[in-house]
N, C-alpha and C positions, 0 to 999 in steps of 0.2 A: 504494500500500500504506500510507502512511505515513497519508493521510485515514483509511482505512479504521481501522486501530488509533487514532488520535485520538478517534475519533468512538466507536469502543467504551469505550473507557477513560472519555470523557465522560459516558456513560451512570451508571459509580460512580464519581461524586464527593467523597463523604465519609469511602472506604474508601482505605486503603495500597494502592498498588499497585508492585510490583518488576516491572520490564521492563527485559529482558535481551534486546542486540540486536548485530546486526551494523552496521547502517545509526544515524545520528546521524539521528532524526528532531525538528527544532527544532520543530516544532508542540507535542511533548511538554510545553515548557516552561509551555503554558496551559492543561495538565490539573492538575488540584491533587491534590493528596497523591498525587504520582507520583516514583518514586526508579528513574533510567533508568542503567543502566548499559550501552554502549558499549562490545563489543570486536572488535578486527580481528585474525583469527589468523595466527599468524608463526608456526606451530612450535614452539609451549611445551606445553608439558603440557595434554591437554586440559581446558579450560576450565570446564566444567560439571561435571564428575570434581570438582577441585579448590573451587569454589563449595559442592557440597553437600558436601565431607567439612567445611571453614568452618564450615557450617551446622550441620551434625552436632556438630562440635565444640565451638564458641562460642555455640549457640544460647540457650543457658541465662544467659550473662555477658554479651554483647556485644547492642548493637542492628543491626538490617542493615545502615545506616551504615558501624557501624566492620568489620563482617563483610566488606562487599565492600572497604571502605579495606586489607582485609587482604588479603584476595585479590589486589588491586592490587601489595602489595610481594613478598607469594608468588611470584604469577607472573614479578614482575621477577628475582627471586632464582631463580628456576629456569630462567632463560635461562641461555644457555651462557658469559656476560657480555661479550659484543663491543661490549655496547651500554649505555649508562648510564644508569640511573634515569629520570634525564629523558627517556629515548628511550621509557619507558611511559608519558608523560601524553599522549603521542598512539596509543596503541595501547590503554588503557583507561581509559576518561571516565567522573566518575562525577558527575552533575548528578541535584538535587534542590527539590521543591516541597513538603515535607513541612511541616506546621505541628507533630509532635513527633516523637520517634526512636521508629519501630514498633523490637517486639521480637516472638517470637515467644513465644506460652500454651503455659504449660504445663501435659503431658497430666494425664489425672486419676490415670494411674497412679502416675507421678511424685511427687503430696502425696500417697500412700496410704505411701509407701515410710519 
């Protein structure tokens, strides 16, 4: 599986890409302008829920970067706390080959307001 997503991703080059996965695929690391984030579920609040309300939220102020960097201490903080901070840098990885920090355009509706 891991070829197979490489090998697409290679295809856009030039473009951002967010990949959001269960699996740590280190091939990722020689596709360029790719921002991979890693996670393994334990029982937090689901995962993608939380991501896009992020998104939703911060998408106007923040770059993906610091979006998912956020999600990262969210999720820590919404554990039940048995486990300490550092117990999430193995349970959410966030590895990047970005040459600048994407953010996301804003709609056209947006500057008409």
């Amino acid at each position: 599986m891991e070829e197979c997503v490489v090998e697409k991703l290679a295809l856009i080059p030039n473009h951002t890409k967010l990949v959001v996965s269960t699996f740590e695929f280190k091939s990722l690391a020689e596709v360029p302008e790719t921002l991979h984030v890693t996670y393994y579920s334990c029982g937090v609040s689901p995962f993608f829920t939380e991501m896009i309300e992020i998104f939703n939220k911060r998408r106007q102020t923040l770059d993906v970067i610091s979006m998912m960097q956020e999600l990262k201490r969210t999720a820590a903080t919404d554990y039940d706390g048995r486990y300490e901070l550092v117990y999430w840098d193995r349970y959410i990885s966030i590895k990047e080959s970005l040459s600048s920090l994407p953010k996301f355009h804003k709609n056209e509706e947006e500057h008409s307001s």
